[in-house]
MIDO-194656 format. One record per atom (N, C-alpha, C): atom name; x, y, z; residue in one letter. Coordinates in nm, 3 decimals, padded with zeros to 5 digits. Each point is the difference from the previous one (the first is absolute). Last residue first. Example, Ala and Ser with C-alpha at 12.3 -4.5 7.8 and 13.67 -1.06 7.14 Angstrom:
# residues 2
ATOM at       X       Y       Z aa
ATOM  N  01.285 -00.225  00.708  S
ATOM CA  00.082  00.119  00.006  S
ATOM  C -00.077  00.109  00.073  S
ATOM  N  00.029 -00.572 -00.007  A
ATOM CA -00.089  00.119  00.000  A
ATOM  C  00.090  00.120  00.000  A
//
This chain:
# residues 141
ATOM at       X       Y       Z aa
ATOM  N -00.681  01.273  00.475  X
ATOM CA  00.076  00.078 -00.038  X
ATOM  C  00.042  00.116 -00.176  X
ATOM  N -00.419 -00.320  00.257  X
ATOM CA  00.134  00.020 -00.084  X
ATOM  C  00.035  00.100 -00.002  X
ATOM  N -00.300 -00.164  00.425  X
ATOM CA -00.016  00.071 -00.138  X
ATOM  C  00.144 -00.029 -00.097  X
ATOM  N -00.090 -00.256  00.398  X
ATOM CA -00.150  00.070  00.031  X
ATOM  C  00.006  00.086 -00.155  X
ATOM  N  00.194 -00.536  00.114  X
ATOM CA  00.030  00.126 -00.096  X
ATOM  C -00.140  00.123  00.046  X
ATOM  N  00.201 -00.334  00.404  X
ATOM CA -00.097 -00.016 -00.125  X
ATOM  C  00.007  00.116 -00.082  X
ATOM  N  00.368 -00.292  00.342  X
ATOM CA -00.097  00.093  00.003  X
ATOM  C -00.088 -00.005 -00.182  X
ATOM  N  00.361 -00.187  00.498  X
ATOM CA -00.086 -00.105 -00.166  X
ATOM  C -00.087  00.170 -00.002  X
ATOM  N  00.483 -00.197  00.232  X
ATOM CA -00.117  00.106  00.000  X
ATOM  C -00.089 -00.002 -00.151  X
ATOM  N  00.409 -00.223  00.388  X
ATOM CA -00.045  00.018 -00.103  X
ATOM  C -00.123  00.049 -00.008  X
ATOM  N  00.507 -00.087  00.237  X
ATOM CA -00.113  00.090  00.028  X
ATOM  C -00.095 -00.035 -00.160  X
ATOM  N  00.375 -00.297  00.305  X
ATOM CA  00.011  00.068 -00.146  X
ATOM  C -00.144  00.048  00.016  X
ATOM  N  00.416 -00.076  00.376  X
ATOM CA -00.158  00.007 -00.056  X
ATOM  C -00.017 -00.015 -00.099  X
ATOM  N  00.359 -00.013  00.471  X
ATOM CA -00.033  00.024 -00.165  X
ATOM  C -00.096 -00.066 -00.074  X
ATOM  N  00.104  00.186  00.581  X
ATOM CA -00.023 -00.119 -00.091  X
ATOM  C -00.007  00.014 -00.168  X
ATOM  N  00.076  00.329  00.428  X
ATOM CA  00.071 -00.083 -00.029  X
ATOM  C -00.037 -00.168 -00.035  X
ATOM  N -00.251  00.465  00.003  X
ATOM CA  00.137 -00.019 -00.074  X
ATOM  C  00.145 -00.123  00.017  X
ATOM  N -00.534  00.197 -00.087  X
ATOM CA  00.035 -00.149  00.056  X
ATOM  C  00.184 -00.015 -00.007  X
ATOM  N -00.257  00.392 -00.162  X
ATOM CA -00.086 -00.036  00.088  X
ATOM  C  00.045 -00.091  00.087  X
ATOM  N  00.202  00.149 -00.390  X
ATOM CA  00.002  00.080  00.072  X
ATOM  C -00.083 -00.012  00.169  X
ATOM  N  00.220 -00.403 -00.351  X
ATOM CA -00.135  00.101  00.013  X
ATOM  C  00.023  00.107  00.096  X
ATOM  N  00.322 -00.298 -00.303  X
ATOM CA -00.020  00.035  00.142  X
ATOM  C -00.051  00.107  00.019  X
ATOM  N  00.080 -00.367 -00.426  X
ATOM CA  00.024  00.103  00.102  X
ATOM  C -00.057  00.025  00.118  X
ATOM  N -00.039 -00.243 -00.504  X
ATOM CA  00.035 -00.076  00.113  X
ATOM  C  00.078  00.118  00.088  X
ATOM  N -00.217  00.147 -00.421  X
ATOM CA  00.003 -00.073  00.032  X
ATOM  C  00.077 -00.022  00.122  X
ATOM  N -00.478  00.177 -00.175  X
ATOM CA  00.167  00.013  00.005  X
ATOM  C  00.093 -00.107  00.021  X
ATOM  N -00.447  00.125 -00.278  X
ATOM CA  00.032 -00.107  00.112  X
ATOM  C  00.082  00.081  00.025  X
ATOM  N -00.445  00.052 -00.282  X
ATOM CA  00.131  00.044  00.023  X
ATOM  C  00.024 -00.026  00.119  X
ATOM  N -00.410 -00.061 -00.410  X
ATOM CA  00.067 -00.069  00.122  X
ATOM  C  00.135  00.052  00.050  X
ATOM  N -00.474  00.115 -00.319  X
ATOM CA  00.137  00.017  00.040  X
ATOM  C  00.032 -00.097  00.130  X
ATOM  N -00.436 -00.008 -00.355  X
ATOM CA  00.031 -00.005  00.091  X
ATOM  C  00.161  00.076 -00.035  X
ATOM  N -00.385 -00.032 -00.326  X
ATOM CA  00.073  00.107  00.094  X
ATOM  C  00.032 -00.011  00.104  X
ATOM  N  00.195 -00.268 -00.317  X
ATOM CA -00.102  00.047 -00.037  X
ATOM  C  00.026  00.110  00.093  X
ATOM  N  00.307 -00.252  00.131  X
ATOM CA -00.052 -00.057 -00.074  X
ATOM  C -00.175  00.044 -00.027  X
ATOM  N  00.559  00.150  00.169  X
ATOM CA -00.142  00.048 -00.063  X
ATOM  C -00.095 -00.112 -00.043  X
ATOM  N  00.485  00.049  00.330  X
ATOM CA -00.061 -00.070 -00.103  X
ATOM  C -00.158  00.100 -00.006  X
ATOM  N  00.490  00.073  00.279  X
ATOM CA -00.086  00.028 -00.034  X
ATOM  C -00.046 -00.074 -00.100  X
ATOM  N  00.417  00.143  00.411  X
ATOM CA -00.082 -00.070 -00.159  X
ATOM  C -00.117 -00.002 -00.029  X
ATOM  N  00.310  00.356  00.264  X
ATOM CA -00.108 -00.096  00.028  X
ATOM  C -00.018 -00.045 -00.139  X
ATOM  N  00.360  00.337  00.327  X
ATOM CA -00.009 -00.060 -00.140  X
ATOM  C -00.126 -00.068  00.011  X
ATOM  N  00.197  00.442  00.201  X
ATOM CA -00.113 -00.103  00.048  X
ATOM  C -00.022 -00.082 -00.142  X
ATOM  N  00.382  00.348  00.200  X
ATOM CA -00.048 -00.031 -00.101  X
ATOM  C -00.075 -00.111  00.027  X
ATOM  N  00.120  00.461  00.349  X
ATOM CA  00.047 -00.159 -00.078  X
ATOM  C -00.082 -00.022 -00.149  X
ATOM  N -00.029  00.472  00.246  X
ATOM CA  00.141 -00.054 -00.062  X
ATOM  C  00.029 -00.149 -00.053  X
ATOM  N -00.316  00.060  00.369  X
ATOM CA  00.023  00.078 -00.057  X
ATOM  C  00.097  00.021 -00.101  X
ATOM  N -00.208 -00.275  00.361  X
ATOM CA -00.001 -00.065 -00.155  X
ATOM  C  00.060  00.124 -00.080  X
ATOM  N -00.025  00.049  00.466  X
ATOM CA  00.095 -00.120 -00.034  X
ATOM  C -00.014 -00.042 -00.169  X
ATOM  N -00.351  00.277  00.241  X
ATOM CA  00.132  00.063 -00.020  X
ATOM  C  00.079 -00.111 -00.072  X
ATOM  N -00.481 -00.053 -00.021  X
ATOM CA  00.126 -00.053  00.136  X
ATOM  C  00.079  00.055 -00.076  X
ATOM  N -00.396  00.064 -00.261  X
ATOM CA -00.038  00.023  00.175  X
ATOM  C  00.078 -00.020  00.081  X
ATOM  N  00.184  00.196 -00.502  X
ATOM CA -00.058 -00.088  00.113  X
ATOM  C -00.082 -00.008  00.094  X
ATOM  N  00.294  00.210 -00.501  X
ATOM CA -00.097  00.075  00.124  X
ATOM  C -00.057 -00.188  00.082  X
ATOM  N  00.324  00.016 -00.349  X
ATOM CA  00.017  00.105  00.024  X
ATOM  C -00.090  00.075  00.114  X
ATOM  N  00.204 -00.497 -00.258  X
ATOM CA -00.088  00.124  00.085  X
ATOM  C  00.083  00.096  00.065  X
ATOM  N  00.053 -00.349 -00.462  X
ATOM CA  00.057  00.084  00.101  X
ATOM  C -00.103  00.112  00.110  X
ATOM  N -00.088 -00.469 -00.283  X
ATOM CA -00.050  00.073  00.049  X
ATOM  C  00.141  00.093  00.095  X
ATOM  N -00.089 -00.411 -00.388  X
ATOM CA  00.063  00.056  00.116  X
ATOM  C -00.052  00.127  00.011  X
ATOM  N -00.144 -00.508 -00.238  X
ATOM CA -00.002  00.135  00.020  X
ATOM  C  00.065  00.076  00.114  X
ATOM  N -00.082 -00.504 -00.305  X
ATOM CA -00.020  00.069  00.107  X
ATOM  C  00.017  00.132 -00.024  X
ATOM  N -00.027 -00.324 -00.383  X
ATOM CA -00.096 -00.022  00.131  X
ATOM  C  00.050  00.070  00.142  X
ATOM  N  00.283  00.233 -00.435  X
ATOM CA -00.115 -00.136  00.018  X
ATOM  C -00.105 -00.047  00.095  X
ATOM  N  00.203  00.420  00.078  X
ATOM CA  00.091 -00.079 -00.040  X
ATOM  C -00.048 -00.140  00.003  X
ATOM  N -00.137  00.553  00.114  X
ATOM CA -00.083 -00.131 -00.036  X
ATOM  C  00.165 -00.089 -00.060  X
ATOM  N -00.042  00.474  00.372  X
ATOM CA  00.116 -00.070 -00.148  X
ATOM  C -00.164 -00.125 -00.004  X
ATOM  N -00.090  00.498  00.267  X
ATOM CA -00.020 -00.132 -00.041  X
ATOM  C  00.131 -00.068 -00.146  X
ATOM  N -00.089  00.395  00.476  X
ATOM CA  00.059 -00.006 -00.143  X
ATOM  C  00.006 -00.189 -00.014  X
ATOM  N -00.363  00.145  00.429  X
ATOM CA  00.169  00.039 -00.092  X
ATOM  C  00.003 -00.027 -00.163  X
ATOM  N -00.295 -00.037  00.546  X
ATOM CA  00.014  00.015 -00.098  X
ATOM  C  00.109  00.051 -00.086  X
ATOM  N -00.323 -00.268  00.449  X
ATOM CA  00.124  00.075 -00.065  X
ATOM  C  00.016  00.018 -00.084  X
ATOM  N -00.233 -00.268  00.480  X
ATOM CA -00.037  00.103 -00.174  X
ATOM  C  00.108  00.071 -00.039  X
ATOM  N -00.325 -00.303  00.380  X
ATOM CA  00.134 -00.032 -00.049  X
ATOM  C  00.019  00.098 -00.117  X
ATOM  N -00.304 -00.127  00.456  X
ATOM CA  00.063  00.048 -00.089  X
ATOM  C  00.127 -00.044 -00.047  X
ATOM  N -00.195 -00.059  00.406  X
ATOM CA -00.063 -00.058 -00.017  X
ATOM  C -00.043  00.087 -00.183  X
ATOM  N  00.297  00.141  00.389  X
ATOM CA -00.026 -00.169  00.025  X
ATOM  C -00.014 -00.053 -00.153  X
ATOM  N -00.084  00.434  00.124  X
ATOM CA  00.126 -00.008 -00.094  X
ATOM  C -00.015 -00.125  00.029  X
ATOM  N -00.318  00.124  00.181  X
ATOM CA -00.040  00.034 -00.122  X
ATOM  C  00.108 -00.009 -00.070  X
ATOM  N  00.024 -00.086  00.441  X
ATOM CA -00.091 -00.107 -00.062  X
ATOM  C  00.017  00.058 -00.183  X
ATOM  N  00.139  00.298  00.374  X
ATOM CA  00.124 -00.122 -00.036  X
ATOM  C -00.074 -00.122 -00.114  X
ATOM  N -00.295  00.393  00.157  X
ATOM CA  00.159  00.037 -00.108  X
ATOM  C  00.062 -00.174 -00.025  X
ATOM  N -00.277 -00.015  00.326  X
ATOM CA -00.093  00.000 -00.110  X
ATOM  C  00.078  00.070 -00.131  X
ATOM  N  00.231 -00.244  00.414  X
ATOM CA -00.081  00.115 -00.034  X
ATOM  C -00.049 -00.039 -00.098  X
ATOM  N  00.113 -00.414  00.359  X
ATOM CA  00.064  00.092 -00.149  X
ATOM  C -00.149  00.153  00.002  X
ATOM  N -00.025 -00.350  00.323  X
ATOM CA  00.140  00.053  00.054  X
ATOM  C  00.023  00.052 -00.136  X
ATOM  N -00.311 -00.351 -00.140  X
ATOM CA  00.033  00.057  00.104  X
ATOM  C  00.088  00.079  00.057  X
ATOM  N -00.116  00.040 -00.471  X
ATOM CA -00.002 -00.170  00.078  X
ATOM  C  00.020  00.097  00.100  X
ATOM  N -00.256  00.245 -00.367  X
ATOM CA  00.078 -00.017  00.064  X
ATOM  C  00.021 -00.100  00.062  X
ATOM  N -00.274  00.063 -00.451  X
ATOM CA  00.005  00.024  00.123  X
ATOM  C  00.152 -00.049  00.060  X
ATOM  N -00.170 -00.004 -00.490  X
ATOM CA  00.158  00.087  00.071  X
ATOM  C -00.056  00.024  00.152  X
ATOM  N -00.216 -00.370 -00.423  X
ATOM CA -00.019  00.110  00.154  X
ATOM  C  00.161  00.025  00.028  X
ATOM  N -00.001 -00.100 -00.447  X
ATOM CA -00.161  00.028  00.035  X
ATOM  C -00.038  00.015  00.155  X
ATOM  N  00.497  00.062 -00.189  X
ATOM CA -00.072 -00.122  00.049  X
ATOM  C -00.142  00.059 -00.019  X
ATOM  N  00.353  00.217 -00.329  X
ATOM CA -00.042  00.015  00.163  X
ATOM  C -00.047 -00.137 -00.033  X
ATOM  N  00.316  00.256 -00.401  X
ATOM CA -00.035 -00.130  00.056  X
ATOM  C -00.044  00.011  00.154  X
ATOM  N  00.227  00.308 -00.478  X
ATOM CA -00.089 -00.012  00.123  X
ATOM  C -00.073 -00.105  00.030  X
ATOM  N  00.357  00.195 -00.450  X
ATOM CA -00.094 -00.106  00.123  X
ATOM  C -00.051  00.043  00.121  X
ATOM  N  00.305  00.156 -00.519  X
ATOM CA -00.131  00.023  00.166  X
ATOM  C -00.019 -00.105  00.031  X
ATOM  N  00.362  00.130 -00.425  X
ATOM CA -00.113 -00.083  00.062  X
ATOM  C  00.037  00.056  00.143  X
ATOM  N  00.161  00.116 -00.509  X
ATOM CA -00.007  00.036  00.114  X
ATOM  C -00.105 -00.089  00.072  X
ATOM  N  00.148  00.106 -00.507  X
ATOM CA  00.107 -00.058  00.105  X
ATOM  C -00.030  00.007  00.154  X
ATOM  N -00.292  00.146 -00.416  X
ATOM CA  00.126  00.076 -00.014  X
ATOM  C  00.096 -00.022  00.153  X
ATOM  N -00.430 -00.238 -00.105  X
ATOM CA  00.119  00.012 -00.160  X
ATOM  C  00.116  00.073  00.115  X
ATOM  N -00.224 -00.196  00.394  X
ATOM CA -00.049  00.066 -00.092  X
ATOM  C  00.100 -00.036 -00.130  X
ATOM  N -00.242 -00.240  00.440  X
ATOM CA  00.101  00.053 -00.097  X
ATOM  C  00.051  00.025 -00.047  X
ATOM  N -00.303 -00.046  00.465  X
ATOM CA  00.071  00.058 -00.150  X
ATOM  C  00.087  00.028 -00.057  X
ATOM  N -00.355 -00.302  00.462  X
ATOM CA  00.133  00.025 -00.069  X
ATOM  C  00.003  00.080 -00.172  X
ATOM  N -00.333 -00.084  00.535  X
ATOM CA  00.058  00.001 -00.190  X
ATOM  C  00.125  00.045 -00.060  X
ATOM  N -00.338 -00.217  00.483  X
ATOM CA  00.110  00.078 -00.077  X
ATOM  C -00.027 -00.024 -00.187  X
ATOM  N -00.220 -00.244  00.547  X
ATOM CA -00.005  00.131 -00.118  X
ATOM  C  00.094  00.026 -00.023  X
ATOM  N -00.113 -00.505  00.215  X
ATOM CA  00.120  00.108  00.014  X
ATOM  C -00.103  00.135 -00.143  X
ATOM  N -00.210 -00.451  00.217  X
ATOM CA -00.063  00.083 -00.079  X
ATOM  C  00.151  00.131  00.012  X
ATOM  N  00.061 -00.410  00.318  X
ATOM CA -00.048 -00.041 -00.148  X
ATOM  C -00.032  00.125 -00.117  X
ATOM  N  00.374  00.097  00.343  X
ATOM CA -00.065 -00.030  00.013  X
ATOM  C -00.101 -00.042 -00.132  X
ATOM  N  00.418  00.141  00.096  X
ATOM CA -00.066  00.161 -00.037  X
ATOM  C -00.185 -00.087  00.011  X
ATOM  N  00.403 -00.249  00.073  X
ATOM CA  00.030  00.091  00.052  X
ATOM  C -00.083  00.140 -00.019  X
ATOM  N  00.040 -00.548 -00.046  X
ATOM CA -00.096  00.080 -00.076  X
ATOM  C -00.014  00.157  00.086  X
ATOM  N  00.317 -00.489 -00.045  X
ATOM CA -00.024  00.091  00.094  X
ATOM  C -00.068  00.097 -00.111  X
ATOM  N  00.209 -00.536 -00.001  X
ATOM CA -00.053  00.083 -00.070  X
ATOM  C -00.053  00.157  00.104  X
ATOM  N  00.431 -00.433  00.018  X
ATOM CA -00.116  00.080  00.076  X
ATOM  C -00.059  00.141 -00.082  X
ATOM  N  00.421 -00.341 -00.062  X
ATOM CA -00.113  00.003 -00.080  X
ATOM  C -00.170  00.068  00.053  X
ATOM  N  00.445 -00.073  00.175  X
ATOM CA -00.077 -00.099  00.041  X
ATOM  C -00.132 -00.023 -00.090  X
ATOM  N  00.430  00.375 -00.073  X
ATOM CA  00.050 -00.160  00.103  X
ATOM  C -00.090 -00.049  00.035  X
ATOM  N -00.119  00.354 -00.292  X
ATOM CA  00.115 -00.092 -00.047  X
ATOM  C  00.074 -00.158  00.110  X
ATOM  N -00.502  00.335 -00.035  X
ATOM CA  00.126  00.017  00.086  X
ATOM  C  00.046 -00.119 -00.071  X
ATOM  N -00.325  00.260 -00.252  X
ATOM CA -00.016 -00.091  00.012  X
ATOM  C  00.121 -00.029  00.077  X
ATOM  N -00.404  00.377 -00.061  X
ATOM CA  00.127 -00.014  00.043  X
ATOM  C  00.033 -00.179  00.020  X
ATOM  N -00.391  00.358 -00.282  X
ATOM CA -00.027 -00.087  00.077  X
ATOM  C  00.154 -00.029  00.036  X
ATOM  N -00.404  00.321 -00.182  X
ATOM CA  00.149 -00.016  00.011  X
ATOM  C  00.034 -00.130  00.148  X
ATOM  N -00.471  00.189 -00.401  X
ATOM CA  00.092 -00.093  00.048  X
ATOM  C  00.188  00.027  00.052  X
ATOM  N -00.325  00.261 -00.320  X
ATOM CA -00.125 -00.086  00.050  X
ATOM  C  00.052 -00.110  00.134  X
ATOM  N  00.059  00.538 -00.287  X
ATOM CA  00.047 -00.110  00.087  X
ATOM  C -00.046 -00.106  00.067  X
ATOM  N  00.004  00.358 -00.446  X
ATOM CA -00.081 -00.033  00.099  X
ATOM  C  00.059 -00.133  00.055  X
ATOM  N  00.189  00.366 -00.371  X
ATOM CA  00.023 -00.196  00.058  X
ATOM  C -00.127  00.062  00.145  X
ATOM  N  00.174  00.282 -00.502  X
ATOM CA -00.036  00.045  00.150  X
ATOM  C -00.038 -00.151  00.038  X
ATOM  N  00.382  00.127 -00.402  X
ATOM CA -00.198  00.013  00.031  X
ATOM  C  00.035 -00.017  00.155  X
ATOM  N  00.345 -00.274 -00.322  X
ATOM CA -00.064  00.183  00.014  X
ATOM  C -00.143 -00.016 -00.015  X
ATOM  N  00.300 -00.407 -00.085  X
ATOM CA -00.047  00.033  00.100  X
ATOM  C -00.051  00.145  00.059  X
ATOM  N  00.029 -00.180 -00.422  X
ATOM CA -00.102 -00.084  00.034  X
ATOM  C  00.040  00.019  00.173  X
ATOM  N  00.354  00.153 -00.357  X
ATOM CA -00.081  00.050  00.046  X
ATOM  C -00.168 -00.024  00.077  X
ATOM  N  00.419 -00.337 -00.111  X
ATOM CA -00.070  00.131  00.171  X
ATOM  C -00.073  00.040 -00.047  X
ATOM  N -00.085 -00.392 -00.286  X
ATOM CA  00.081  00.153  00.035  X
ATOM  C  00.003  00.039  00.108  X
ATOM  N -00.050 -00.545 -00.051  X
ATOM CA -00.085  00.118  00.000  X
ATOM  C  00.089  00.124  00.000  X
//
């Protein structure tokens, strides 16, 4: 399939974490996660990713929950066959700033699928993961 078949706007239907040492599945944004991801021709992709409830756990603020329970960033886009790099430039965690967020990627119709690969979740940091994320074509690019 062309990249270009990945430009446009992705409705998010699925993120799901698969841990490398036991094979333990984890649904961190929970069954129904909101987000969308863009884009675009002219090299650039968005995301934004919440849980459908951002209530607070115990002993946490209602600030602390809402970063909890997020994920989002955006940058200068390379396409290089089935994956893609992402230099960011803006974040919800500092730490991504400046990096390059590689993720593979398949199209089949209007689905997308984008993985990473085998790393260390910001969330879970001392175990390695491969993060994957299923979303639905909302418009073309």
């Amino acid at each position: 399939m062309p990249n270009d078949a990945i430009y446009g706007n992705w409705k998010l239907l699925a993120v799901k974490w698969v841990f490398s040492d036991n094979g333990e599945v984890m649904v961190p944004f929970g069954d129904t996660p909101v987000g969308y991801i863009a884009i675009t021709r002219d090299d650039r992709l968005t995301t934004v990713i919440t849980a459908q409830d951002r209530s607070p756990n115990a002993g946490e603020t209602p600030e602390a929950a809402m970063i909890r329970t997020m994920f989002a960033y955006s940058g200068a886009l390379r396409i290089e066959g089935s994956r893609f790099i992402a230099t960011v430039d803006a974040a919800w965690h500092p730490d991504y700033v400046g990096t390059e967020q590689v993720r593979n990627f398949e199209i089949d119709g209007d689905r997308l699928t984008i993985a990473t690969s085998e790393t260390i979740l910001p969330a879970v940091p001392d175990r390695l993961a491969v993060a994957y994320l299923e979303w639905t074509r909302a418009a073309k690019g």
